[in-house]
Residue frames relative to the residue before (quaternion, step in Angstrom):
aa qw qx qy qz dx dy dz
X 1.0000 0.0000 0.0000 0.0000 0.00 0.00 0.00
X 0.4987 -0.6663 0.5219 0.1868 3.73 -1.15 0.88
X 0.2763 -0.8216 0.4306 0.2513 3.52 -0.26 1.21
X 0.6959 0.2464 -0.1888 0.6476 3.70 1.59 0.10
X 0.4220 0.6232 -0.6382 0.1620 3.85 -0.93 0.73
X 0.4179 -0.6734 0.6059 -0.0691 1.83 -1.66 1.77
X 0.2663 0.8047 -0.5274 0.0584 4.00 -0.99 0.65
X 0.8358 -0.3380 -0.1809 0.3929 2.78 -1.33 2.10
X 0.1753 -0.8609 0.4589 -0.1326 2.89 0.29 1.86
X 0.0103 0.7991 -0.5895 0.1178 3.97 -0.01 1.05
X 0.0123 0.6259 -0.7787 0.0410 3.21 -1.39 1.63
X 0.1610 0.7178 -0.6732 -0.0752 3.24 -1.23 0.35
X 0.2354 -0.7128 0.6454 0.1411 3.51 -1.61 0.89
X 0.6337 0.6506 -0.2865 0.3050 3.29 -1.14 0.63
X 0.6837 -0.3133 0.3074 0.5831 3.91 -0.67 0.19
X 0.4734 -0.6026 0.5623 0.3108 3.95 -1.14 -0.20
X 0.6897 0.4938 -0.3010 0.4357 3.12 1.14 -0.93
X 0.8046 0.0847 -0.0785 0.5825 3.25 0.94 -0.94
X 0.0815 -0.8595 0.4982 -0.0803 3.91 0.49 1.44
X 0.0991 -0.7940 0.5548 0.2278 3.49 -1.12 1.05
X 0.5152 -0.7259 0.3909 0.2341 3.26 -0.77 1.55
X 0.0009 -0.8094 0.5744 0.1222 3.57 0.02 0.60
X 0.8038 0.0988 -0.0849 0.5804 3.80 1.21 0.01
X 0.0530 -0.8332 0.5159 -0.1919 3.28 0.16 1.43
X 0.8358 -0.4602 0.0932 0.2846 2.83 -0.26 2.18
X 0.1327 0.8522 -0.4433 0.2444 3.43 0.57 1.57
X 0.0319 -0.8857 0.4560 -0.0813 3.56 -0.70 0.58
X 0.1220 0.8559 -0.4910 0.1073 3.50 -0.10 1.46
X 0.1325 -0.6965 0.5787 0.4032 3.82 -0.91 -0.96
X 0.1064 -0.5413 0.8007 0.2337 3.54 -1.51 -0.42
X 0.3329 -0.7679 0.5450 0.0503 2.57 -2.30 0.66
X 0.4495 -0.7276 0.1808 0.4856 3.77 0.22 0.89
X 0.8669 0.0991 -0.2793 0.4009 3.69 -0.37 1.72
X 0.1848 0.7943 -0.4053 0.4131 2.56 1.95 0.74
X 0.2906 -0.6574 0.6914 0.0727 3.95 -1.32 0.77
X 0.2374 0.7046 -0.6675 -0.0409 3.46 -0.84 1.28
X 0.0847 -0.7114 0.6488 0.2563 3.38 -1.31 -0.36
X 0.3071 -0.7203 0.6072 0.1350 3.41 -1.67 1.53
X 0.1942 -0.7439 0.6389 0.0249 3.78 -0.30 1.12
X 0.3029 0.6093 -0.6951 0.2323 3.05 -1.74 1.28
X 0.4543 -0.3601 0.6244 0.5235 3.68 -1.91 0.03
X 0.7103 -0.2002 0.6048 0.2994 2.62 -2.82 -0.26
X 0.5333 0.4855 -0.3197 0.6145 3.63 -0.86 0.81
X 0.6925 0.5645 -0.3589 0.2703 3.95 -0.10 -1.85
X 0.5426 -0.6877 0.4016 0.2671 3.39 0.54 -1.00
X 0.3273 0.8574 -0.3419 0.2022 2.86 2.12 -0.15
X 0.7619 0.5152 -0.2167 0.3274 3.20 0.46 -1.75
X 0.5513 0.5851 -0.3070 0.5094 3.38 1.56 -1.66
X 0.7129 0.5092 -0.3634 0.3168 3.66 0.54 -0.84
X 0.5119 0.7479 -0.1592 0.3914 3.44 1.92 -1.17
X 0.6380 0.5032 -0.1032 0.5736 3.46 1.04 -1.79
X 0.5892 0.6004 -0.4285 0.3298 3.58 0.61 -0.70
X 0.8323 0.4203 -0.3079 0.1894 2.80 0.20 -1.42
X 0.6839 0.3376 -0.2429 0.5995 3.65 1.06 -0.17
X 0.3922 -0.8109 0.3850 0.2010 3.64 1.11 0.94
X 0.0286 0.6482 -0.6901 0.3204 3.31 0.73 1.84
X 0.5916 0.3784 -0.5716 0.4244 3.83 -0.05 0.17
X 0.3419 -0.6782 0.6003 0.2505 2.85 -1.39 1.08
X 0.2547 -0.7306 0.6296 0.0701 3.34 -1.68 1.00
X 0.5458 -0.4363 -0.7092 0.0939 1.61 -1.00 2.30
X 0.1878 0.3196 -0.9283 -0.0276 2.24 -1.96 0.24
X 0.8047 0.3520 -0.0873 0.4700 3.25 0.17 -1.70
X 0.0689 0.7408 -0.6660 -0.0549 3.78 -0.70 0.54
X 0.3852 -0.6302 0.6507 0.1763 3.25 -1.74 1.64
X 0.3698 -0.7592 0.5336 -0.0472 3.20 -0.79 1.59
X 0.8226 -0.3975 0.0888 0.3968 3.54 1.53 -0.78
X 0.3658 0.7505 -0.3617 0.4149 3.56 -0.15 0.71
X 0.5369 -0.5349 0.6424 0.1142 3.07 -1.80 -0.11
X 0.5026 0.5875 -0.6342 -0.0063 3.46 -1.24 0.30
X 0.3849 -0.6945 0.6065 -0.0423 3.18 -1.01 1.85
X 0.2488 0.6693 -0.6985 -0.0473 3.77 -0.73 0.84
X 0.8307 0.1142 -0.1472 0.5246 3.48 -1.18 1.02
X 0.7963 -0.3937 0.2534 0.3831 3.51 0.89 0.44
X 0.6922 0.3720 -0.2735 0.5547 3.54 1.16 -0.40
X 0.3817 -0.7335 0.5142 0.2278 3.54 -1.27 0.33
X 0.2896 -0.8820 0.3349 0.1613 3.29 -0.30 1.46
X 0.3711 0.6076 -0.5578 0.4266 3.49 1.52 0.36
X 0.8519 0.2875 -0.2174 0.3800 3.47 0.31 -0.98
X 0.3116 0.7206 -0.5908 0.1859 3.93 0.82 0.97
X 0.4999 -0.5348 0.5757 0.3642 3.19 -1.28 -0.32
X 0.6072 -0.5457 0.3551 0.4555 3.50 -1.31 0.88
X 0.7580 0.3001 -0.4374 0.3796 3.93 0.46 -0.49
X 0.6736 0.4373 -0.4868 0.3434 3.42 0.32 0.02
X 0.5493 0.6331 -0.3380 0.4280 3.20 0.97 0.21
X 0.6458 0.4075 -0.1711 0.6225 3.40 1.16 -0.38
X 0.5343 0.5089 -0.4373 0.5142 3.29 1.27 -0.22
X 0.6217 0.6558 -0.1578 0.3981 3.54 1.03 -1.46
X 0.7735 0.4372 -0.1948 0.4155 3.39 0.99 -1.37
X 0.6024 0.4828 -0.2511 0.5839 3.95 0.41 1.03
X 0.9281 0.1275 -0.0185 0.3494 2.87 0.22 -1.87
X 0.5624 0.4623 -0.2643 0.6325 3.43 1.70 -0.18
X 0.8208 -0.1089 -0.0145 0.5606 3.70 0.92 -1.02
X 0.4799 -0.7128 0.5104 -0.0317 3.34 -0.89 1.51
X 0.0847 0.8040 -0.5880 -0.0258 3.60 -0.91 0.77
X 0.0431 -0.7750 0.6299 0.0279 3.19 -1.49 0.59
X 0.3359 -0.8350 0.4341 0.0384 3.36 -0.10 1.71
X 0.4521 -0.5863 0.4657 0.4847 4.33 -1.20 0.37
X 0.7501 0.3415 -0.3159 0.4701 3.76 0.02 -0.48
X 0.3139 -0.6470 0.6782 0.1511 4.16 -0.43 1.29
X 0.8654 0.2254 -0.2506 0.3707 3.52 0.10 -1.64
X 0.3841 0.5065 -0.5656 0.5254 3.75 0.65 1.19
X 0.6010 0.5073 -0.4135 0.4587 3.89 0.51 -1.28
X 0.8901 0.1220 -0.1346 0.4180 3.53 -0.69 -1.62
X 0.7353 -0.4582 0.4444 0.2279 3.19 -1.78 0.87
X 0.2577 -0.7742 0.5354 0.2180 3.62 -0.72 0.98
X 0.6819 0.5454 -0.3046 0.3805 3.75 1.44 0.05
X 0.6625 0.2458 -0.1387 0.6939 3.67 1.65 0.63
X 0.7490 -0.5387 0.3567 0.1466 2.99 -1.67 1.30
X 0.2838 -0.7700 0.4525 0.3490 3.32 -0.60 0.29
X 0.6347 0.2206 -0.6169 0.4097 3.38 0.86 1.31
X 0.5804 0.3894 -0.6372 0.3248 3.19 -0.04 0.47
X 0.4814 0.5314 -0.5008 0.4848 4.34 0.94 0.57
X 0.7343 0.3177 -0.3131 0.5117 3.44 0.72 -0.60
X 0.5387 0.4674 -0.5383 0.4490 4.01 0.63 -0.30
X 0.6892 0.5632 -0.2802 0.3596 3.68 0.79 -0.77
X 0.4649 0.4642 -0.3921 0.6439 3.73 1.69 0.26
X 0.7598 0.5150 -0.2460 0.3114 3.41 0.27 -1.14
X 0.5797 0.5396 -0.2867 0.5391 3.31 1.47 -1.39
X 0.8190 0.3587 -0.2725 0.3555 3.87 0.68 -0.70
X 0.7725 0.3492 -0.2900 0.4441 3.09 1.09 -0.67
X 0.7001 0.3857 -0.0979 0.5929 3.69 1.12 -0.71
X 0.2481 0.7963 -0.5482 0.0618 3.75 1.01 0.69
X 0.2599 0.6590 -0.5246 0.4722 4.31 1.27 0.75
X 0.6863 0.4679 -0.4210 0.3645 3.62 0.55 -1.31
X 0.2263 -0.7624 0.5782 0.1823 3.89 -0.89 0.87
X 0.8622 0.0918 -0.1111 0.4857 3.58 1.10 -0.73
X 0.2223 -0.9100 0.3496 0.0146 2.72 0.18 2.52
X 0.5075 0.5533 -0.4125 0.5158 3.69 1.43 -0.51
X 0.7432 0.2791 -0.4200 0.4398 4.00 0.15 -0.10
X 0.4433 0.5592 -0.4545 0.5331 3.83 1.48 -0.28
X 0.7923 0.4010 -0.2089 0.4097 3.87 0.52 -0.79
X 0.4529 0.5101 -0.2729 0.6784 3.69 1.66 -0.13
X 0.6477 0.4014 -0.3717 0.5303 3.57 0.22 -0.73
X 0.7130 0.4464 -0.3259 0.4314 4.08 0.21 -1.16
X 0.7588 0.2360 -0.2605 0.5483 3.65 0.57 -0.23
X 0.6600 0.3805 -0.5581 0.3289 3.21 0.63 0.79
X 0.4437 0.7642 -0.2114 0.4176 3.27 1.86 0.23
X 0.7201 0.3270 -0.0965 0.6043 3.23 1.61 -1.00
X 0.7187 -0.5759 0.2146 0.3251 3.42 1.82 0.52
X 0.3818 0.6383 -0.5122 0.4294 3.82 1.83 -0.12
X 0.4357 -0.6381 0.6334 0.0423 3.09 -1.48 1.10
X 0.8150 -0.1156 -0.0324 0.5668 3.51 -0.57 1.54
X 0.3875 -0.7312 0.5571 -0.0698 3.41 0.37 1.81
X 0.6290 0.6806 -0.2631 0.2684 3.39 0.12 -1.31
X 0.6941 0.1394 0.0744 0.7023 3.11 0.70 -2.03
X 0.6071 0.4722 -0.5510 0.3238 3.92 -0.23 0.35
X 0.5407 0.7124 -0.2791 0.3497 3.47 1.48 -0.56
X 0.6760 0.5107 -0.1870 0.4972 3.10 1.93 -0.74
X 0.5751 0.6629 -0.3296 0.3481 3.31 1.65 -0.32
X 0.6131 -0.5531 0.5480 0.1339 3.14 -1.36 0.65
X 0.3641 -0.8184 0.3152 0.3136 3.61 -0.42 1.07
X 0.3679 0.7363 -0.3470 0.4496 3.54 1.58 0.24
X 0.6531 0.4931 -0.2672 0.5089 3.41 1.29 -1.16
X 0.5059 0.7043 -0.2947 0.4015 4.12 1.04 -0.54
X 0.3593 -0.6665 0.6118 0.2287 3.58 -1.19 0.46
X 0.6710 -0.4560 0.3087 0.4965 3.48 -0.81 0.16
X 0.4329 0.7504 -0.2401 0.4379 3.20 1.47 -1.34
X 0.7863 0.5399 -0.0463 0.2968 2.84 -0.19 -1.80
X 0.6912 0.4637 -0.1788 0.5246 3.49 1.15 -1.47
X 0.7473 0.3967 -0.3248 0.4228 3.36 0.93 -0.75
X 0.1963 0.6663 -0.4923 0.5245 3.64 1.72 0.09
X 0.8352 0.4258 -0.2743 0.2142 2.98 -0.69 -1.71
X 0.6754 0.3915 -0.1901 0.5953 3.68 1.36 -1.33
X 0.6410 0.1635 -0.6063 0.4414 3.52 0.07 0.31
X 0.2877 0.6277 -0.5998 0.4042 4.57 0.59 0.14
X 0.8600 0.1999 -0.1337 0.4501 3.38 -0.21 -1.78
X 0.5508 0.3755 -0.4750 0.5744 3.99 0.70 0.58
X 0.6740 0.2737 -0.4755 0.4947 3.69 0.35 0.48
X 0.5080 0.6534 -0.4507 0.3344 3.62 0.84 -0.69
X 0.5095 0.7303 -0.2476 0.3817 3.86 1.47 -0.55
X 0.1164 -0.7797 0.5346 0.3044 2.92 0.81 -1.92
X 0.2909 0.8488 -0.4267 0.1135 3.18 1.34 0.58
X 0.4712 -0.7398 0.3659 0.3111 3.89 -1.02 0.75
X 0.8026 0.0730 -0.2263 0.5470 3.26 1.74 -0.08
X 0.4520 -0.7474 0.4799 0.0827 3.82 -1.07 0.71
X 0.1724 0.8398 -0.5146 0.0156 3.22 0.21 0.75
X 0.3103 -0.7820 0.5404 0.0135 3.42 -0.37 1.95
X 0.3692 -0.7566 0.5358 0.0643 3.95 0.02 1.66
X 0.7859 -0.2915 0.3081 0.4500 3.74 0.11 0.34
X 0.2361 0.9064 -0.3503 -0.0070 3.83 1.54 0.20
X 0.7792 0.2762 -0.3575 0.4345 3.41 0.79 -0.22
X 0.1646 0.7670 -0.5986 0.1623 4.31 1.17 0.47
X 0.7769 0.5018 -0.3214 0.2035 3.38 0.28 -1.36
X 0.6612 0.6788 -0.1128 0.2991 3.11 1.79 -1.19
X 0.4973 -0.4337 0.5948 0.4591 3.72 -1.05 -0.42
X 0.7587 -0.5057 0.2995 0.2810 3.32 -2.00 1.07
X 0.5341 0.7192 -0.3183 0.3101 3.21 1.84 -1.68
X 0.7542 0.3960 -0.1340 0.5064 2.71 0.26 -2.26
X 0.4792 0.5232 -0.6064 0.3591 4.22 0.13 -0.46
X 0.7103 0.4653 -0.3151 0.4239 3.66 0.50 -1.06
X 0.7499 0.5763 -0.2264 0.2332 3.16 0.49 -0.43
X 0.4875 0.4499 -0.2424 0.7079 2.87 2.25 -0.64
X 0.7464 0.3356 -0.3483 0.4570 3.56 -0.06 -0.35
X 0.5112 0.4159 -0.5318 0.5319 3.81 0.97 0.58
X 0.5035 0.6574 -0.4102 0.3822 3.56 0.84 -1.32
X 0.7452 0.4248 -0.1902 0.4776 3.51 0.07 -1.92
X 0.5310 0.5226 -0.3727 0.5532 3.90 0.76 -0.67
X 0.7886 0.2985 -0.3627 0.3968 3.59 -0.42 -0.76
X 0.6026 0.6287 -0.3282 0.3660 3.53 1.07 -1.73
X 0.3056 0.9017 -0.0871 0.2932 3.61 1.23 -0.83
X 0.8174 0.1157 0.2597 0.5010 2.42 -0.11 -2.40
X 0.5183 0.5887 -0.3640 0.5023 3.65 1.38 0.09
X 0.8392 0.1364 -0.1286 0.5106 3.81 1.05 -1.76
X 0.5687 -0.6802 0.3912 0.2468 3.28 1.37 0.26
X 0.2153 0.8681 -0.3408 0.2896 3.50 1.96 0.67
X 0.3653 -0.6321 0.5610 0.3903 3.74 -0.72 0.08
X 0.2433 0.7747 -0.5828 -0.0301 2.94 -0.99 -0.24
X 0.3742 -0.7126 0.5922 -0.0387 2.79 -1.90 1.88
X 0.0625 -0.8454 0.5284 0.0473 3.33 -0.70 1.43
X 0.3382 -0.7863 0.5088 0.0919 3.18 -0.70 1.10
X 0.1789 0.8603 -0.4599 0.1282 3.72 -0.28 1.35
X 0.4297 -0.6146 0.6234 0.2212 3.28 -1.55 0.16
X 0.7005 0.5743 -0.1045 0.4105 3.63 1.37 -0.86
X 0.1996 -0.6397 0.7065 0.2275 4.03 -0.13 0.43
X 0.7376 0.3086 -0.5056 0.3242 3.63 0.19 -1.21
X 0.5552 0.6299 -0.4680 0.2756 3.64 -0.08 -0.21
X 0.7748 0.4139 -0.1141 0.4640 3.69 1.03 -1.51
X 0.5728 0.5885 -0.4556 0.3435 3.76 1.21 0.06
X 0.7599 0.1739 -0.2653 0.5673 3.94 1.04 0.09
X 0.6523 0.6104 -0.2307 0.3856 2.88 0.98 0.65
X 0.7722 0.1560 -0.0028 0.6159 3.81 1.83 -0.76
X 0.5961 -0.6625 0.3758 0.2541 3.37 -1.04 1.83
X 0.7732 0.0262 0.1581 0.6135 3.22 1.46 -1.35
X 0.1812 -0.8780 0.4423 -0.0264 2.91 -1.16 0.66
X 0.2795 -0.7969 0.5281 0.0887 4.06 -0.02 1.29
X 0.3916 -0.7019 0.5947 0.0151 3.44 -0.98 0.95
X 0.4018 0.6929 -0.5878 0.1136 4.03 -0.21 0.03
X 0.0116 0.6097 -0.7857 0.1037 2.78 -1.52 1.43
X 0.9119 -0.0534 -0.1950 0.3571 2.99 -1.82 1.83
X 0.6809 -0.4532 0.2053 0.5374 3.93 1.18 1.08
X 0.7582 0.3002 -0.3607 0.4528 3.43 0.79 0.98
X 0.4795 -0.6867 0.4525 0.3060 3.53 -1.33 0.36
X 0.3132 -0.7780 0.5061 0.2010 3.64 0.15 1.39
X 0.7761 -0.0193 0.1543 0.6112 3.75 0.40 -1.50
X 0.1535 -0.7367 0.6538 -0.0789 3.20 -1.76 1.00
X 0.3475 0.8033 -0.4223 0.2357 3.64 -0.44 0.55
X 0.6649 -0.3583 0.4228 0.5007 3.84 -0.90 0.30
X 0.5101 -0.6851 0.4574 0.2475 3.92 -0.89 0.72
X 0.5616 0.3812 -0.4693 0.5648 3.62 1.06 -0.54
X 0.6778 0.4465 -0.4650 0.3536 3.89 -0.06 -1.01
X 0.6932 0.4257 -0.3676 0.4506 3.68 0.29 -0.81
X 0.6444 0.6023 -0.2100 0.4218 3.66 0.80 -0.20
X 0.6214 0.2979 -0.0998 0.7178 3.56 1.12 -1.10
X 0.8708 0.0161 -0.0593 0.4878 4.22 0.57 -0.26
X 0.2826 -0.6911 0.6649 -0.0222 3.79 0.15 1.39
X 0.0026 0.6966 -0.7145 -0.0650 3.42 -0.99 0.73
X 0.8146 0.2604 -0.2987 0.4236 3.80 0.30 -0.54
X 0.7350 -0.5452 0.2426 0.3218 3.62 -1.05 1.25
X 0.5705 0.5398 -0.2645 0.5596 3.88 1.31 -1.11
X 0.5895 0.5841 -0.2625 0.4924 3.98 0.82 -0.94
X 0.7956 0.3922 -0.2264 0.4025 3.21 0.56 -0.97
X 0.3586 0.7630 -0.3088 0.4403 3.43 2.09 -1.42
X 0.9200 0.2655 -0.1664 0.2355 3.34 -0.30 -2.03
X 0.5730 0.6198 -0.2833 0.4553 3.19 1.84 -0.49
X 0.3534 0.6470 -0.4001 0.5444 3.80 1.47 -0.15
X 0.6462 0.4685 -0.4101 0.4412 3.35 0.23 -1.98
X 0.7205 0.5663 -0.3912 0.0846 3.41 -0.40 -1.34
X 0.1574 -0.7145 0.5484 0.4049 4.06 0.25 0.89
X 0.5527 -0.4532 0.6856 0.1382 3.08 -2.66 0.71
X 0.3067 -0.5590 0.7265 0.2565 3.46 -1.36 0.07
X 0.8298 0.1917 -0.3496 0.3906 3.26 -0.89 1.48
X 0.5314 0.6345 -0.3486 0.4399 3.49 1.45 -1.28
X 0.3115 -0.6225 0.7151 0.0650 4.09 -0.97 1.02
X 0.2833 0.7180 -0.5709 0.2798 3.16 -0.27 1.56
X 0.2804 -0.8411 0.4265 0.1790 3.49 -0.16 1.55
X 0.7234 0.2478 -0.0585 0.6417 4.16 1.59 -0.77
X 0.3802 -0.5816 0.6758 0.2461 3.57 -1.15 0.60
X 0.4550 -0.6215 0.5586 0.3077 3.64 -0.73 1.27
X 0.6168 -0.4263 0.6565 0.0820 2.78 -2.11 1.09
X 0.2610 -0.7050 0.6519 0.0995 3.38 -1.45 1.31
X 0.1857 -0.7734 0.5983 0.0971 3.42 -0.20 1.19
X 0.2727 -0.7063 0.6532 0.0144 3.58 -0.39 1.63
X 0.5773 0.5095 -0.5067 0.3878 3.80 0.17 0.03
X 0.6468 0.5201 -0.2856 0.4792 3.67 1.23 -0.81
X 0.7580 0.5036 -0.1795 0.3736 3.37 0.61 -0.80
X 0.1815 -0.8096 0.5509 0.0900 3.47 -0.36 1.37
């Protein structure tokens, strides 16, 4: 069984009469520790597709028009409000592009992460060393006393440390990483996306990356979903979609990507008139 399928998934916002389809009938699976990554512009549907799955869109706006999404066997259109919240953390896990939007600038970032733990993992008896332990996992130097810090006191870096800490602090079976390293310098980009690599390969987590970037997802995703304008154009193992693009938009965003060495004065232009 697929610990995540998704099938012909339909959001649309807007009038009925005249509805913009922000997800037009999409349909995927994950596997349990499986690495994907959904590629697209701003606009693609990615995120809207992201938020779904643990029906954080608020309704309405947003109205699920149709579909399926099954994690672990249950459909999460049709939970109840507490299992859902039960779901949101500890079954699915989020890490957003903007940390210092995510955590609260009036409380520590352990008393934000004791506050994941206290709900989702209330068994855990000693939650300060459960919360030391999560930021020494994601690499904070002297746990101890950063736990007391204020997110103001944090590098960009740092903050986004902290939220993928309190999205592991869950135990969650899948991760969906929202664009996680946009906000950041090139350095640190690498550094989260090694982070999430190793973290990975230690709990065996899915994880769904949400991008704008091929160059990010080529050491980095098993597979790899294409959506352009509320649908999944192309789907396929990440080297194959990489070494052979089959749909015109695929081929578009991989162009964008600069080369080391290639003299190139403009990232090519996606001619949307071509692209069906």
């Amino acid at each position: 069984m697929a610990l995540l399928h998704v099938e012909n998934l339909g959001i649309h916002f807007g009038p009925p009469e005249d509805p913009v389809r922000a997800v037009d009938g999409i349909s995927f699976e994950m596997a349990a520790g499986e690495t994907m990554a959904l590629v697209g512009e701003s606009g693609s549907g990615k995120s809207v597709t992201a938020l779904a799955l643990t029906r954080l869109l608020a309704s309405p706006p947003a109205r699920y028009v149709s579909g399926r999404i099954e994690f672990e066997g249950r459909d999460v259109l049709r939970l109840p409000e507490r299992e859902l919240r039960a779901l949101r953390g500890s079954g699915i896990a989020y890490v957003f592009q903007e940390p210092s939007s995510s955590l609260n600038p009036v409380f520590t970032i352990g008393y934000q992460i004791r506050e994941a733990i206290d709900l989702h993992r209330p068994e855990i008896r000693d939650v300060t060393g459960e919360i030391v332990r999560a930021l020494d996992t994601v690499g904070i130097r002297e746990p101890e006393k950063r736990l007391n810090d204020y997110p103001h006191q944090l590098s960009g870096g740092m903050q986004q440390r902290v939220m993928i800490a309190m999205a592991l602090a869950c135990r969650p079976r899948l991760l969906v990483a929202d664009e996680p390293t946009t906000a950041l310098d090139v350095t640190i980009q690498k550094q989260i996306m090694d982070l999430l690599k190793a973290l990975k390969q230690q709990s065996n987590m899915a994880i769904l990356l949400i991008t704008h970037n091929f160059g990010l997802v080529a050491d980095f995703a098993d597979r790899v979903l294409v959506m352009f304008q509320g649908r999944i154009v192309e789907s396929g193992p990440t080297a194959e979609v990489l070494r052979n693009p089959q749909h015109l938009y695929t081929r578009a965003l991989i162009e964008c990507v600069p080369k080391l060495g290639q003299k190139q004065r403009r990232l090519k232009v996606i001619d949307y008139a071509g692209i069906n």
